[in-house]
Every structure is written in structure tokens, then in C-alpha cells.
N, C-alpha and C positions, 0 to 999 in steps of 0.2 A: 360826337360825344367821346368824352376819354375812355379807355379803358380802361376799366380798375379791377382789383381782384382783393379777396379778402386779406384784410391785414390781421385782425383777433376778432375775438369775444371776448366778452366778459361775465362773468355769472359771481353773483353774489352769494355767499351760503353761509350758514352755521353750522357747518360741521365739515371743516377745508379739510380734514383727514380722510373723511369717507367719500370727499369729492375729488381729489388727488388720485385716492386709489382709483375710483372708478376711470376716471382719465385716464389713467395709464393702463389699468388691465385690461377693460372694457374696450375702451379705443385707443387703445395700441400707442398714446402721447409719452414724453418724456418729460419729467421734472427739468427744471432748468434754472439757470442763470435768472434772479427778476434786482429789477434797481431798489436800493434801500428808501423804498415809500415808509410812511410813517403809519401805514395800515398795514396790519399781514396778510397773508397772501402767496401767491404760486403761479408760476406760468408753468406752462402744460406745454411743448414743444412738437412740430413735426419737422423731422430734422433740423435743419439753423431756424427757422420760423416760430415763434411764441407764437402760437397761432391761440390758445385756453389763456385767458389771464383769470384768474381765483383771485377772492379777494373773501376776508373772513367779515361778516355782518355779525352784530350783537343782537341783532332783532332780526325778524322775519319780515324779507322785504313786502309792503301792504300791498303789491297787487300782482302776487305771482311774476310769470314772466312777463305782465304787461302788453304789451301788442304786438310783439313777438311769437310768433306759435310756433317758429320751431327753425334747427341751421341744420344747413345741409350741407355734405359733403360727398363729391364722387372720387373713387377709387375703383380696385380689383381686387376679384378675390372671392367672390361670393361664397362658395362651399367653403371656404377655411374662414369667413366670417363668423357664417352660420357655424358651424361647428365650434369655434373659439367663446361665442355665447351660451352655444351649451352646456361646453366646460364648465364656462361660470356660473350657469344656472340664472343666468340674465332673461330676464322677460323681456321679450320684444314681439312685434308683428312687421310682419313682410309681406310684399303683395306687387303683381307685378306694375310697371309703368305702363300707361297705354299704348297702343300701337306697336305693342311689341317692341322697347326700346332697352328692356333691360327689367330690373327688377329691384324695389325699394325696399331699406331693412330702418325698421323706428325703436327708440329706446329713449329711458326717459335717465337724465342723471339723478344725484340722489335731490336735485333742488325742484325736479321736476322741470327741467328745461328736456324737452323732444329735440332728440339727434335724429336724422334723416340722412341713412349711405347710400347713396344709387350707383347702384352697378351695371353701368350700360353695357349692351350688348350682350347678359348674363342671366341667365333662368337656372330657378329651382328645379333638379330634377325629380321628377316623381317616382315613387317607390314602385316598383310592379309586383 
């Protein structure tokens, strides 16, 4: 089988202002370059990669995110994750991976699509 690797998303919303911001404060994307489609819309970038394509909906799409439950992304960073959501007063839950591989942080954008950051090899430490 090939290997493949993410190319985008895409999330449909009515309200590309407050889902721009969240992209980029929230998870740390950059506004970008997007081709003149005849819909509006915004790509959300991690470095040269459109990885967010936004797209402005006049209606609320009829079945949530559909049979998608949720995208995940791994990086590092854990305590300046968590921390950087606090700042923003971002609600999320985090919990570790099984078998000790790391440890998972959930947030939902404002369209209600569930982001998923796993941070392998990286635990919350406990307060004493």
C-alpha cells in the first residue's frame, strides 16, 4: 500500500471570522495564500502546507461533522500547549494514551469539529 499523509481539511462554518481566529490562536495555523474560488473562505497554513481550508456556509451544515468524529494531529510541546490554552481560556480535556505513550489534548473549533494533539512520549506533570 502507498504511503500517504495528510494533505487538508476542510470545515465548513458560518462564522469564518471566529474560525480563522481560532485556527490561528488556538492552533497556532497561519492565514495564507487561498485560489480565487467563487466561494469565501481561508486556508489556515502550517508552514508552506494549507493543511485548514475554511470555507463560509450560508446555512448550517444538516449533519454536524457527519461521520467524522474528530482530526488529529501529533507534535511537541505539551506544557506550552497546555499553557497557551489557558491563556485563552480555551476549554479542552486531555488524558493520557494508553500504555504509556504520551498524552492526548481535545478542543472543539467554534463549528464543533474535535481537534485531537498527541503528544508522544510527554505527560502532564502533577502538582505536589
Amino acid at each position: 500500500m502507498r504511503q500517504m499523509k495528510l494533505a487538508h481539511f476542510n470545515v465548513g462554518t458560518q462564522d469564518l471570522t471566529a474560525t480563522v481566529r481560532f485556527y490561528s490562536d488556538v492552533v497556532g495555523l497561519a492565514s495564507g495564500p487561498r485560489p480565487n474560488f467563487s466561494s469565501v473562505g481561508a486556508w489556515m497554513y502550517s508552514g508552506d502546507q494549507p493543511l485548514v481550508h475554511l470555507v463560509e456556509l450560508a446555512d448550517a451544515p444538516q449533519s454536524g461533522t457527519g461521520p467524522i468524529d474528530h482530526i488529529a494531529f501529533e507534535l511537541a510541546g505539551l506544557a506550552e500547549f497546555l499553557g497557551h490554552l489557558d491563556s485563552l481560556k480555551q476549554t479542552y480535556h486531555h488524558q493520557p494514551i494508553p500504555d504509556d505513550e504520551g498524552w492526548q489534548v481535545f478542543v472543539e473549533d467554534p463549528n464543533g469539529v474535535k481537534l485531537e494533539f498527541n503528544f508522544l512520549n510527554e505527560f502532564v506533570q502533577e502538582s505536589t
